[in-house]
NUKETOR-938197 format. One line per field, with one value per residue (C-alpha): residue number from 0; x, y, z. Coordinates in Angstrom, 3 decimals. Layout:
BEGIN
num = c(NUM/...)
east = c(X/...)
north = c(Y/...)
up = c(Z/...)
END
This chain:
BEGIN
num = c(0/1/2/3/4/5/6/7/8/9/10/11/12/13/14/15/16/17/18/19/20/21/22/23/24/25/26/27/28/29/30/31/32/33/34/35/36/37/38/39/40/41/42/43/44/45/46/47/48/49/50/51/52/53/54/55/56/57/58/59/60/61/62/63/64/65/66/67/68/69/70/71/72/73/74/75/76/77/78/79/80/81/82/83/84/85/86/87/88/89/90/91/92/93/94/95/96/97/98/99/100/101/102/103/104/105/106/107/108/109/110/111/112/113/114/115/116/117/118/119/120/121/122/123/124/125/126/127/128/129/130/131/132/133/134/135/136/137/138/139/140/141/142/143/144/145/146/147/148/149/150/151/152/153/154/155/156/157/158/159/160/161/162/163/164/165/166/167/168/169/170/171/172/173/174/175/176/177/178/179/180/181/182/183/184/185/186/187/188/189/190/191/192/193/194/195/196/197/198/199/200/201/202/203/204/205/206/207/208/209/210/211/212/213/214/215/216/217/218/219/220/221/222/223/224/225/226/227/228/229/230/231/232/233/234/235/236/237/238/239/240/241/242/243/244/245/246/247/248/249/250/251/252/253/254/255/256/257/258/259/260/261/262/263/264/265/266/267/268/269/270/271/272/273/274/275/276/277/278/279/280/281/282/283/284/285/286/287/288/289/290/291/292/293/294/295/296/297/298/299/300/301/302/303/304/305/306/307/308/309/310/311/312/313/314/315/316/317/318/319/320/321/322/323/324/325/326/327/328/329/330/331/332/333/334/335/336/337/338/339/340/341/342/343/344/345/346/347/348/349/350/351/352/353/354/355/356/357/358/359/360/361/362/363/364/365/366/367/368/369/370/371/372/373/374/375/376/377/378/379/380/381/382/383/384/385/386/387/388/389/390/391/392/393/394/395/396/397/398/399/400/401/402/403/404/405/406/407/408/409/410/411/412/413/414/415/416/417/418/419/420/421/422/423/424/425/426/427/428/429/430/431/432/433/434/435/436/437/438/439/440/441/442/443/444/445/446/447)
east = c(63.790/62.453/62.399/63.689/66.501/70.259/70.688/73.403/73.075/69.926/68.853/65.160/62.539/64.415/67.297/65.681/67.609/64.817/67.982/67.041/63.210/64.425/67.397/70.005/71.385/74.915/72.758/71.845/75.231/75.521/72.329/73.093/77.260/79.253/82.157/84.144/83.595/82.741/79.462/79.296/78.962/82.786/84.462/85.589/85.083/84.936/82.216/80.234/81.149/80.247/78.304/76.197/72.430/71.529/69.989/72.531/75.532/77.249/80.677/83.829/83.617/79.424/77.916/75.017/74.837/71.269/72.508/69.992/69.874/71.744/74.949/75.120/74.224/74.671/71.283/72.654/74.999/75.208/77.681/74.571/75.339/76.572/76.756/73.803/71.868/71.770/71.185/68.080/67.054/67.023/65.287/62.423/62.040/61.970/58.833/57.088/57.523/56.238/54.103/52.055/52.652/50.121/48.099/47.418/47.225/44.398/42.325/42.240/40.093/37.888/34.785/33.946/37.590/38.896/41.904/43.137/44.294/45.446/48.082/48.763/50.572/51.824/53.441/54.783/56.327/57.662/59.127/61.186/62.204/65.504/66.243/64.780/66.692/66.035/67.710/65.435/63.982/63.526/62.985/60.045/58.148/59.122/57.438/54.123/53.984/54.074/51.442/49.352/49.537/48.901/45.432/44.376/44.266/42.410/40.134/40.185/39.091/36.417/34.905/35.264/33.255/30.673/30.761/29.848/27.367/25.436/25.560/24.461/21.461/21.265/21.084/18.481/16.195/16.099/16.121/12.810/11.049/12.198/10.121/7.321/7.543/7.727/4.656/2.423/2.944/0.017/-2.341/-5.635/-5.676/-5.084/-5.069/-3.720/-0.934/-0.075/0.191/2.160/4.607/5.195/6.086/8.450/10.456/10.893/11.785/14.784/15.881/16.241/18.125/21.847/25.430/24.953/27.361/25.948/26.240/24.045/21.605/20.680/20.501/17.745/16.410/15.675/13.837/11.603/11.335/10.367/7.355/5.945/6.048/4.740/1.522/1.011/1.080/-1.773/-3.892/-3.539/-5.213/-7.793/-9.008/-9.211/-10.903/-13.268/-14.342/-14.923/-17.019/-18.785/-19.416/-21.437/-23.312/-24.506/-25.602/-26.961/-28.911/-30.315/-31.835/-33.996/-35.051/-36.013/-38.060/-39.459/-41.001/-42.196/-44.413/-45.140/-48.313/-49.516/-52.803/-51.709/-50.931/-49.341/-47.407/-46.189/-45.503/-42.912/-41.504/-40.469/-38.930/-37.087/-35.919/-34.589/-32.894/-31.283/-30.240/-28.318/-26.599/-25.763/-22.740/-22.517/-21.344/-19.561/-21.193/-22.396/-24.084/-25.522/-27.327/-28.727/-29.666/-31.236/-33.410/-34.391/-35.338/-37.168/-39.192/-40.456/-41.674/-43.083/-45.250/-46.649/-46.741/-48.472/-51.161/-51.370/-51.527/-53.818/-56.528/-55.614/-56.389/-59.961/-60.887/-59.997/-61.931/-64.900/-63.610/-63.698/-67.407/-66.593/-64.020/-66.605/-69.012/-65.974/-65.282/-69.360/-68.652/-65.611/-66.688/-69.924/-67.676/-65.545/-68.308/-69.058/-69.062/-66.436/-68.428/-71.482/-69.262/-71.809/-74.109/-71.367/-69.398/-73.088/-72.660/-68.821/-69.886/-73.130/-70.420/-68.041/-70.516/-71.697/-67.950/-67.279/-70.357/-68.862/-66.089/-62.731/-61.563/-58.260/-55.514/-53.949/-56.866/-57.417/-54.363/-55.248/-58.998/-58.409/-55.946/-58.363/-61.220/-59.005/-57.822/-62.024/-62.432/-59.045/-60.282/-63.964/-62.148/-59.772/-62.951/-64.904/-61.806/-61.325/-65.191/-64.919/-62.186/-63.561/-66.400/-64.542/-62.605/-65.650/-67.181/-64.430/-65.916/-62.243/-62.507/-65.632/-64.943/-62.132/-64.561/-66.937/-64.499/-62.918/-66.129/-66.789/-63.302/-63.873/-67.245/-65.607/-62.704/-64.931/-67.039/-63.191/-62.745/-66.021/-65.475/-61.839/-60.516/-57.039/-55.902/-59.054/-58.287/-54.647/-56.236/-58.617/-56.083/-53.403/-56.276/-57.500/-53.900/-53.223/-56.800/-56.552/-52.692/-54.244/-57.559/-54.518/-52.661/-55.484/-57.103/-53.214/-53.218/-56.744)
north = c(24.240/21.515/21.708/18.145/18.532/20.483/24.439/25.922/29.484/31.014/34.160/33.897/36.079/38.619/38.477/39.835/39.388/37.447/36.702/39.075/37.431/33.870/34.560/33.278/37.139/38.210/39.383/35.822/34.834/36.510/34.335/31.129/29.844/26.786/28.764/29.465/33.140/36.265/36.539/40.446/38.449/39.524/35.798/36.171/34.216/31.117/32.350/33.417/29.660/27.511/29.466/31.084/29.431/27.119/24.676/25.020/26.884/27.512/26.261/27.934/26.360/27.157/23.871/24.487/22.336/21.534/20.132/17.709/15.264/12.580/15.417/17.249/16.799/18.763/19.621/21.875/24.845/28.486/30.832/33.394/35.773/35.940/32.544/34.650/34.833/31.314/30.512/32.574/31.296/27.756/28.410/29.983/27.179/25.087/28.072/26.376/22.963/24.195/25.964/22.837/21.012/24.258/23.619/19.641/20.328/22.736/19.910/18.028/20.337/20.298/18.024/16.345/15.805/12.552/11.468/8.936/12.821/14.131/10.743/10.704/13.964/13.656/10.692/12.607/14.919/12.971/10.675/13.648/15.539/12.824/14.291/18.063/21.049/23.254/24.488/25.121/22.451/19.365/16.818/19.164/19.133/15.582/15.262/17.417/15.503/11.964/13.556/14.030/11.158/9.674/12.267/10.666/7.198/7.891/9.958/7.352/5.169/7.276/7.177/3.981/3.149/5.400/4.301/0.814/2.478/3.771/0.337/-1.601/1.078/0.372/-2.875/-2.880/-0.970/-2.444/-6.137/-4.510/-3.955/-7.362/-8.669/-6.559/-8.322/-11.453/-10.908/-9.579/-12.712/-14.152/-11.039/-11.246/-7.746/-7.714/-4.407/-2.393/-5.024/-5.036/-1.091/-1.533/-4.508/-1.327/1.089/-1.328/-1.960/1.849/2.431/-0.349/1.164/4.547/3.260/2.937/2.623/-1.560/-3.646/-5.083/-8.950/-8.403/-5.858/-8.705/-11.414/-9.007/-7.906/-11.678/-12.225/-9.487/-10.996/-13.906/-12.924/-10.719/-13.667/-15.448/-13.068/-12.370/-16.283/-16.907/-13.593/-14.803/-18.071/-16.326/-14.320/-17.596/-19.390/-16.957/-15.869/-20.052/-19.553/-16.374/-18.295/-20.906/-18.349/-16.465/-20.120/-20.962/-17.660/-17.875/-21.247/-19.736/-16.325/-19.013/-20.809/-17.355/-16.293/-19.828/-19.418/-16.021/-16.427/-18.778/-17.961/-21.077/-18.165/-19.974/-22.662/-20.198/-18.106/-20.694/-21.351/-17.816/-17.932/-21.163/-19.519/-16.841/-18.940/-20.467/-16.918/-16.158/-19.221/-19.133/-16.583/-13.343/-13.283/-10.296/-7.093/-5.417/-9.429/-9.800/-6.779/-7.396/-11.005/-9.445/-6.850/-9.902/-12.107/-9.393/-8.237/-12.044/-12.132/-8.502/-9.609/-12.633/-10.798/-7.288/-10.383/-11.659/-8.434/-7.045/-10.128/-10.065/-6.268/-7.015/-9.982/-7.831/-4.973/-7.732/-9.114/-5.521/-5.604/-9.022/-6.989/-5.166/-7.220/-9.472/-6.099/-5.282/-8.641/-8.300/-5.109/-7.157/-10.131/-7.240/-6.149/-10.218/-9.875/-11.872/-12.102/-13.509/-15.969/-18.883/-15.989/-14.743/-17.928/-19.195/-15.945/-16.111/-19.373/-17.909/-14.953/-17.589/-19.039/-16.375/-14.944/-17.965/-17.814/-14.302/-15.867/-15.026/-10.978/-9.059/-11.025/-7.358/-7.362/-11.283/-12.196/-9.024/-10.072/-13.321/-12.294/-10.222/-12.861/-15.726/-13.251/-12.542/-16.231/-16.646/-14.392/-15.658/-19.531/-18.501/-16.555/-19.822/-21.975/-20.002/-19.926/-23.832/-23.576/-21.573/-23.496/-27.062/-25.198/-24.102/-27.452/-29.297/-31.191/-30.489/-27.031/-26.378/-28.474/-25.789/-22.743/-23.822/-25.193/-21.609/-19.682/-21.718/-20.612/-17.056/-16.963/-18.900/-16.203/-13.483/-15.126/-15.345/-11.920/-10.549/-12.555/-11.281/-15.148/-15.250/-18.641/-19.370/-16.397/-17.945/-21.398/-19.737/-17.420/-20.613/-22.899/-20.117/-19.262/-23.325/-23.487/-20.514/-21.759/-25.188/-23.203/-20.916/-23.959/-26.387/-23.537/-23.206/-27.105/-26.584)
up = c(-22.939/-20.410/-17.069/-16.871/-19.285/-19.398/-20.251/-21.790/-22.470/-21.580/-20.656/-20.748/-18.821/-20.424/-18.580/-15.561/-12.455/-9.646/-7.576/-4.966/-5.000/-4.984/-2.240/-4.808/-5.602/-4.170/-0.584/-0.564/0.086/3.032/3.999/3.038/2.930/4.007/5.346/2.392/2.072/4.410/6.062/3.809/0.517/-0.770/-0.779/-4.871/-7.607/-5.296/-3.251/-6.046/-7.390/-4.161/-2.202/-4.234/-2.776/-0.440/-2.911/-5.634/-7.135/-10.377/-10.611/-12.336/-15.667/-15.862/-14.538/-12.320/-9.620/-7.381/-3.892/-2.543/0.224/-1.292/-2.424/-5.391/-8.886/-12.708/-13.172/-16.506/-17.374/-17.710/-19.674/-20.672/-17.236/-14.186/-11.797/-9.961/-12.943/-13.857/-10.367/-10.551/-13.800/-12.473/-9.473/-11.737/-13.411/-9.859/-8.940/-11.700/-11.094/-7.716/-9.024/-10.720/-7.121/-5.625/-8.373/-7.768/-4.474/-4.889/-7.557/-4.555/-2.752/-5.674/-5.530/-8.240/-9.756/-10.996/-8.621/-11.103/-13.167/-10.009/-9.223/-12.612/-12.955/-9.655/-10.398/-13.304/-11.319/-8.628/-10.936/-12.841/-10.097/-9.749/-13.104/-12.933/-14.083/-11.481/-8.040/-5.469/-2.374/-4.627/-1.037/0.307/-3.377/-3.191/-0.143/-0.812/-4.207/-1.915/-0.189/-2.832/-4.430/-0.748/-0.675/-4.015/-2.768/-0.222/-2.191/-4.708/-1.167/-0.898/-3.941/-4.708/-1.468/-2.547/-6.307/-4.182/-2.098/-5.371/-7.250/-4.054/-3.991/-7.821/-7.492/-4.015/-6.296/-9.075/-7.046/-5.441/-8.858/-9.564/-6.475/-7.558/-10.837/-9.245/-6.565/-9.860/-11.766/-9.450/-10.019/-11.548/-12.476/-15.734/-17.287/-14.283/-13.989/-17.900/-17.235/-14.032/-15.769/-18.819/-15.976/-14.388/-17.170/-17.649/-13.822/-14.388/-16.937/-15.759/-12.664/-13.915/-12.023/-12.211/-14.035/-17.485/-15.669/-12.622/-14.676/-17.347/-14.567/-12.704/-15.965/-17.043/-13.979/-14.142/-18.500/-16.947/-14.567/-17.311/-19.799/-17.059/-16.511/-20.408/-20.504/-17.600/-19.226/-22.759/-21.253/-18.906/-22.112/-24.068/-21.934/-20.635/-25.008/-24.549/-21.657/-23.037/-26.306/-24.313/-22.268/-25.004/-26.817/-23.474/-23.261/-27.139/-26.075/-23.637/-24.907/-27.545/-25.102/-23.219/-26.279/-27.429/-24.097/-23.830/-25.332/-23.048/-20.911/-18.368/-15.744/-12.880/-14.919/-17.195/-14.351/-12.635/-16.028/-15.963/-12.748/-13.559/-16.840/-14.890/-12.856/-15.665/-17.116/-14.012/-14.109/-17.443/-16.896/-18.577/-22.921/-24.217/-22.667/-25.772/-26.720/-22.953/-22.980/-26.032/-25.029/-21.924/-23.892/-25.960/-22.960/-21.207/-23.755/-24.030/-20.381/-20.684/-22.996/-21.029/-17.450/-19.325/-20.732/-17.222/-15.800/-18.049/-17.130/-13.454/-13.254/-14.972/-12.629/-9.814/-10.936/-10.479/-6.825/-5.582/-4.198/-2.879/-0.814/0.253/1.397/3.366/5.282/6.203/7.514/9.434/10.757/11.942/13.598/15.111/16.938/18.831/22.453/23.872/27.155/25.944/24.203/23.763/21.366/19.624/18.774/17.095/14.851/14.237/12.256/10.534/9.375/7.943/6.068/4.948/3.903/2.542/0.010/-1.084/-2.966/-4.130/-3.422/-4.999/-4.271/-2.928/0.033/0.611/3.322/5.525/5.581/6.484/9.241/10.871/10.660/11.916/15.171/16.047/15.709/18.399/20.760/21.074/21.120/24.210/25.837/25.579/26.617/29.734/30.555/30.578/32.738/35.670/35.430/35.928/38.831/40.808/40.324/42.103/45.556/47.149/46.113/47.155/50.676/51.134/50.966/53.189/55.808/55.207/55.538/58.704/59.984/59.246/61.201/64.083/64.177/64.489/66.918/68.999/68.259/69.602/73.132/73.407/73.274/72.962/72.270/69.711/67.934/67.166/66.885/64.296/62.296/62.223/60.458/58.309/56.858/56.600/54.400/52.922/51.465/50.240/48.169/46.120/45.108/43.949/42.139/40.615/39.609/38.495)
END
């Protein structure tokens, strides 16, 4: 029988008497009475009747009667037992209604439980107490049950706040990979941006808790810069197999033209072809790698041939030059050995040397600059000996100059003369003059 609805006679549990355990036994009444019978529990059949528990009582003609707050009401009948009996029985069934109550109470404790259970069979159970069959303290589990359903909105609070707390962090992260997205739509990159587009995609998608409207919004924008970057790497492909096509057409036109000329014996012209073809191959751009290389092996083996010709005659004619080496160093060690002070002599056979090296001839191109260098610095020196010869000589044949010595050497005689006498004042006259002269000879053989 619900605990909600009316009994008649029942003697469930086995007719067990829990009067004494739920204080609604005959000692009870001693406990808990409104006056109408003896404090030692022996008021009669009215006592038994009216007095028989402080939450309820069973009257003469078997209705059971929970008092509450508000006064009494029938909450069912008994004619199975004694008044003490039924009393008992109902307040058993008000353990278990309490009973669920402990056990609510105790789900709230429990992380991880949905509160929306929880107020739902609280609600329950508040809502049936005004209509319970039981006797027992139906305002305090009325009360704890308010407070429960009180704990589960602000549980429900809680969670909700952190429900928002994971979607806003949901949504931050995924709005970050969007603005990845977004910032890679401008990347040159290609393939490790292709492979980091693939991984974003799977990152958004593992990253749930966002409602289906904002997800596709953030999804389509992240749609969009891919498309975006397949779109501008589709064309950079395209045009660059254009430009590729060209180079290698480019290319084919001038290993075409390398080996049209590399069996030309023109050395030097052929040789700055060459150099202008190569110039042309670099700014040809580069074809597919597998084609370029292939082009290259072409082109170089077409200027192999004409440099190993080249070579090959170059190494022969130098083979020749070699004593002409040697005869150009006898030489230079000859003009090494020109006295620089005797500069007139040797500058007459400085030029019968360069005649002489110049009727030699042509020497390995390997050997020729350093030759020349050192023949060109003998000549220098010998020219800036002569040039300085001339120089002193112009110097000493200057009348002021020479004016300025004698007046000094008559000076010098005239302050010894002073000296030798012990006269004072033409010893300073002397010394004054001398300095004065002396300072004019340094400067005009300066200016000179």
């Amino acid at each position: 029988m619900s605990i909600f609805g009316n009994a008649m006679s029942d003697r469930s549990d086995g007719g067990r008497d829990d009067s004494a355990r739920l204080g609604t036994g005959p000692d009870a009444a001693a406990r808990h009475h409104d006056g109408d019978g003896r404090p030692d529990g022996t008021g009669g059949s009215d006592q038994v009747n009216n007095d028989q528990s402080e939450w309820g009582r069973v009257s003469s003609d078997g209705t059971v009667y929970l008092r509450t707050a508000e006064g009494e009401r029938a909450v069912g009948s008994w004619r199975a037992g004694s008044p003490e009996e039924g009393l008992a029985h109902f307040r058993r069934r008000f353990d278990d209604l309490a009973a669920e109550v402990v056990l609510l109470e105790r789900r709230l404790t429990v992380s991880g439980v949905d509160p929306a259970g929880i107020a739902g069979s609280a609600r329950r159970l508040r809502d049936g107490l005004a209509e319970a069959a039981v006797v027992g303290d139906v305002g305090a589990l009325a009360a704890r049950l308010d407070a429960v359903l009180a704990a589960t909105d602000v549980r429900r609070t809680e969670l909700a706040a952190q429900r928002a707390q994971r979607v806003a962090a949901a949504v931050a992260a995924k709005e970050e990979l969007v603005a990845e997205a977004e910032q890679l739509t401008r990347s040159s990159e290609w393939k490790a941006t292709s492979e980091r587009f693939r991984t974003i995609g799977e990152d958004f998608r593992a990253i749930t808790g966002v409602d289906k409207r904002t997800d596709s919004a953030l999804w389509r924008r992240i749609a969009v810069a891919r498309d975006e970057f397949t779109r501008r790497r589709t064309a950079h492909f395209a045009a660059l197999d254009t430009q590729r096509t060209r180079s290698r057409e480019r290319k084919e036109a001038i290993i075409a033209e390398a080996v049209s000329i590399s069996g030309s014996s023109d050395w030097g012209a052929t040789t700055a072809r060459y150099r202008a073809l190569m110039l042309e191959w670099k700014s040809a751009g580069r074809a597919a790698k597998d084609v370029d290389d292939e082009l290259w092996n072409q082109f170089r083996a077409a200027q192999d041939a004409f440099f190993s010709r080249r070579n090959a005659v170059n190494a022969e004619r130098d083979a020749e030059l070699r004593a002409n080496q040697a005869s150009k160093e006898e030489l230079l060690a000859e003009a090494t050995a020109l006295d620089p002070a005797d500069v007139e002599r040797s500058l007459r056979r400085y030029r019968e040397i360069q005649d002489r090296w110049d009727a030699i001839g042509h020497v390995p191109r390997d050997a020729v600059n350093s030759l020349e260098r050192q023949l060109s610095a003998i000549g220098d020196k010998l020219r800036e000996a002569s040039d300085a010869r001339w120089d002193r000589r112009e110097i000493e044949e200057s009348p002021f100059l020479r004016k300025l010595r004698e007046s000094i050497t008559k000076l010098e005689a005239k302050l010894e003369r002073a000296r030798a006498n012990g006269r004072a004042r033409e010893i300073a006259e002397a010394e004054s003059a001398l300095a004065t002269q002396r300072a004019w000879l340094a400067q005009a053989e300066q200016q000179s």
